[in-house]
C-alpha positions as CSV (number, residue, x, y, z in Angstrom):
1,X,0.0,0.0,0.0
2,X,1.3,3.7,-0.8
3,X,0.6,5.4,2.2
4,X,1.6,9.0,2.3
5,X,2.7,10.8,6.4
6,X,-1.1,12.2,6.5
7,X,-2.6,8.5,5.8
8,X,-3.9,9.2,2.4
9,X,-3.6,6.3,-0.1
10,X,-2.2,6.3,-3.4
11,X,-0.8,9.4,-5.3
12,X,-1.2,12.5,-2.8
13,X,0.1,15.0,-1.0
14,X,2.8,15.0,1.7
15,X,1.1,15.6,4.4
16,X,1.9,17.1,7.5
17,X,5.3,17.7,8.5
18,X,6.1,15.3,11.6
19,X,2.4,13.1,12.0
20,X,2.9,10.0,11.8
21,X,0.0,7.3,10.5
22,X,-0.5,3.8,11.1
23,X,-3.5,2.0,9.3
24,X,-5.1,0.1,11.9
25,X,-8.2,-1.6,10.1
26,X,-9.4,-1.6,6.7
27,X,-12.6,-3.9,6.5
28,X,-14.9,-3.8,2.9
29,X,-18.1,-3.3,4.3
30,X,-21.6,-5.2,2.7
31,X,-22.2,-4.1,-1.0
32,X,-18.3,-3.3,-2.2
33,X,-18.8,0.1,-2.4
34,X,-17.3,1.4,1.0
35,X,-14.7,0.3,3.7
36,X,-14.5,1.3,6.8
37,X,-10.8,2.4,7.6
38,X,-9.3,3.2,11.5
39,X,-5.7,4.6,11.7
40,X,-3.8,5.4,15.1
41,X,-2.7,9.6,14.3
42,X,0.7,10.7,16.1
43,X,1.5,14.5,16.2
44,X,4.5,15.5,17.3
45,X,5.1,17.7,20.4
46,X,3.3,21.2,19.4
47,X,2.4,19.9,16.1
48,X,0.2,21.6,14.1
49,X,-1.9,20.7,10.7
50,X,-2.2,23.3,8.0
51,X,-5.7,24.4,6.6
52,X,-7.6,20.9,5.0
53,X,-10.6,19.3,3.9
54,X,-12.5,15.9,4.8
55,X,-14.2,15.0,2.0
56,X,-16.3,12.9,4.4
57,X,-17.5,12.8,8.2
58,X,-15.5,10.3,10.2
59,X,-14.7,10.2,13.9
60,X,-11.5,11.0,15.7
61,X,-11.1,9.0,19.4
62,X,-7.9,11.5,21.3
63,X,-6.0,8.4,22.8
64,X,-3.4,10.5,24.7
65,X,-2.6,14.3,25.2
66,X,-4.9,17.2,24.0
67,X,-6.0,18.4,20.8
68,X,-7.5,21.8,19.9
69,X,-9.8,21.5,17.1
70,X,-11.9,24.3,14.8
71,X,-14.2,24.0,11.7
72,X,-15.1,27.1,9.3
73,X,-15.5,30.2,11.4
74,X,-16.2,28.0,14.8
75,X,-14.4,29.0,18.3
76,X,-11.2,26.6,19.3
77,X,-12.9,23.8,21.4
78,X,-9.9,21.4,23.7
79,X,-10.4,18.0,23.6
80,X,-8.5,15.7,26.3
81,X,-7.8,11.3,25.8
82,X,-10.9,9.8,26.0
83,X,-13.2,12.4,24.8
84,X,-14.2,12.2,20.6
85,X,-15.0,15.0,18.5
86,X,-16.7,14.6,14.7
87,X,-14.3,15.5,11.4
88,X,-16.9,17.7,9.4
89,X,-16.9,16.5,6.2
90,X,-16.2,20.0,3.1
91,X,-15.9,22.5,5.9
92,X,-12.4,23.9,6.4
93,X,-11.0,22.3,9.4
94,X,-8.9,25.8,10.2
95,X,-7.6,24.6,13.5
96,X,-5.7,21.2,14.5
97,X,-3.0,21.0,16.6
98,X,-1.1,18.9,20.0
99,X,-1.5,21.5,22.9
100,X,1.4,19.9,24.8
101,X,5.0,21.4,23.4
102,X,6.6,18.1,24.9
103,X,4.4,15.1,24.6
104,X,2.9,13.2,21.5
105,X,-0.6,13.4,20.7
106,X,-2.1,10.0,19.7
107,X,-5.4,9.4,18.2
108,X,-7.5,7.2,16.1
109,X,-9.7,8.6,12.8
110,X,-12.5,6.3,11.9
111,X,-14.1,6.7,8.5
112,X,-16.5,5.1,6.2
113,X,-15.2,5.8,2.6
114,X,-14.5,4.5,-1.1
115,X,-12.0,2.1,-1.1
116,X,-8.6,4.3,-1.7
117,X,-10.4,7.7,-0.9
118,X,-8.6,10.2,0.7
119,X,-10.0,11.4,4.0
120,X,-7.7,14.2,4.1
121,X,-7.5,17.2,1.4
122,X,-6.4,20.3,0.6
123,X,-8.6,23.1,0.3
C-alpha cells in the first residue's frame, strides 16, 4: 500500500510535517462500495496541521494528550484522551494541533469511505 505521512492512499500530497500514521483496520463493508478504515494519528510535540478538507465525516477518538480543534468560522474547542470529536466533512478544518510542546498526541480517525479515498484534502 502507498501510504503517504497524512494517511492518504495512493498518489497525494505530503502531508503534515512530523504526523505519523499507522493504518489500523481496513474492512470492505456489505455491497463493495465502501470500507471502513481506523488509523492510530501521532503528532509530534506542538504539532500543528495546515488548513484541509475531509471529504467525508468520520470520527476522531484522542488516545493521549490534548488536541485543539476548529471548523469554518467556529471558536477553538480542547479536547483531552478519551473524549471524541466529529471530522466535518467539506468545511475547512482551520484549526488542528497537539497542545502539549513536549508530549505526542495520539489518536484514532475512523471513516466510512470508497476504497482508496482520501480522507484528508487540501482546500
Amino acid at each position: 500500500m502507498n501510504q503517504s505521512n497524512d494517511g492518504r492512499v495512493g498518489a497525494q500530497r505530503a502531508g503534515f510535517a512530523g504526523v505519523t500514521r499507522k493504518v489500523l483496520e481496513r474492512l470492505p463493508l456489505p455491497g463493495g462500495d465502501k470500507e471502513l478504515m481506523v488509523v492510530e494519528v501521532t503528532y509530534p510535540p506542538g504539532g500543528t496541521a495546515p488548513l484541509h478538507l475531509h471529504p467525508v465525516a468520520g470520527a476522531i477518538y484522542i488516545v493521549e494528550g490534548v488536541a485543539e480543534s476548529a471548523y469554518g468560522s467556529d471558536e477553538p474547542r480542547r479536547y483531552r484522551a478519551g473524549e471524541t470529536l466529529q471530522d466535518r466533512a467539506d468545511v475547512p478544518h482551520t484549526l488542528f494541533r497537539n497542545c502539549d510542546p513536549e508530549h505526542p498526541l495520539r489518536f484514532l480517525t475512523i471513516y466510512v469511505l470508497e476504497p482508496g479515498r482520501a480522507y484528508t484534502l487540501e482546500p
